[in-house]
C-alpha positions as CSV (number, residue, x, y, z in Angstrom):
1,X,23.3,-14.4,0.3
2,X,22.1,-11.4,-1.6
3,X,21.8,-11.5,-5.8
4,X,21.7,-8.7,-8.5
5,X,18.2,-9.2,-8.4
6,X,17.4,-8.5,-4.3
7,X,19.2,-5.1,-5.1
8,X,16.6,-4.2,-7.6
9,X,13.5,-5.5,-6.0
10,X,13.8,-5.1,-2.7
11,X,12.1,-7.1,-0.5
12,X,7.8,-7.3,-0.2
13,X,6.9,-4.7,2.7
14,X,3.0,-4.8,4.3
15,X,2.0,-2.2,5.7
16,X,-0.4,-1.4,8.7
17,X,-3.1,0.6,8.1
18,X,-1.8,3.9,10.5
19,X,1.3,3.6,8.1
20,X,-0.7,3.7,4.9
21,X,-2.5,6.8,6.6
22,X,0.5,8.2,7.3
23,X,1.9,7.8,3.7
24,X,-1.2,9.0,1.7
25,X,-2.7,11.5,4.3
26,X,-6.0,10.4,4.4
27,X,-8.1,8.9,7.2
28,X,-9.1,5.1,7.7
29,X,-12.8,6.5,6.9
30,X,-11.9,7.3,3.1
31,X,-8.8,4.7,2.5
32,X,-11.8,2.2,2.7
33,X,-15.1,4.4,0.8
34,X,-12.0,4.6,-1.8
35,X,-11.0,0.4,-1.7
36,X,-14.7,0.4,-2.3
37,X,-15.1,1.9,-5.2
38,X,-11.9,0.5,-6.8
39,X,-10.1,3.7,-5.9
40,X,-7.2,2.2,-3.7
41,X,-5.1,-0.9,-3.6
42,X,-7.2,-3.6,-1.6
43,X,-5.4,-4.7,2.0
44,X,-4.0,-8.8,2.4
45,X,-5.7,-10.5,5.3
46,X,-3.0,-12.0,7.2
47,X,-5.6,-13.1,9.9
48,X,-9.2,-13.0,11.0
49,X,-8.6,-9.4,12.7
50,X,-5.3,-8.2,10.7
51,X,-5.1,-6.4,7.0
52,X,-1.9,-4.9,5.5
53,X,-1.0,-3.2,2.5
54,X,2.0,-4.2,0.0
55,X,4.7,-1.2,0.2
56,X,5.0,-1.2,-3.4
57,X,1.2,-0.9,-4.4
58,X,0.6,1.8,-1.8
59,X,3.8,3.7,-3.6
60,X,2.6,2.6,-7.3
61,X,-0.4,4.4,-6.2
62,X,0.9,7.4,-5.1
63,X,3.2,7.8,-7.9
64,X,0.1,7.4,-10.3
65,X,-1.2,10.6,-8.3
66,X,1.5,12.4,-8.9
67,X,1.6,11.8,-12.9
68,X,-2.3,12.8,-13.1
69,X,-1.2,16.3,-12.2
């Protein structure tokens, strides 16, 4: 059962690291010197070996890009 409020908030999406590439058109090289230096949303460890990146921090990011220029 869906509610007013799933339609406005869609659900949480993580993202893989080749689909954050993909999105902000940078490398894996400079996503992370940027994390580093407080530059770029931080990735969730899920495991040991896996990060991902929430949808909506990745866009919030991009859209804070866009309103600097």
């Amino acid at each position: 059962m869906t509610t007013d409020s799933d339609s406005i908030h869609p659900p949480e999406r993580l993202l893989r690291l080749a689909e954050v590439r993909h999105r902000v058109g940078l490398g894996k090289t400079m996503i992370y010197a940027m994390i580093g230096e407080g530059r770029f949303p931080k990735p969730y460890k899920i495991t040991a070996a896996a990060a991902r990146w929430s949808e909506r921090e990745v866009d919030a990011w991009i859209e804070g890009l866009i309103r600097e220029h």
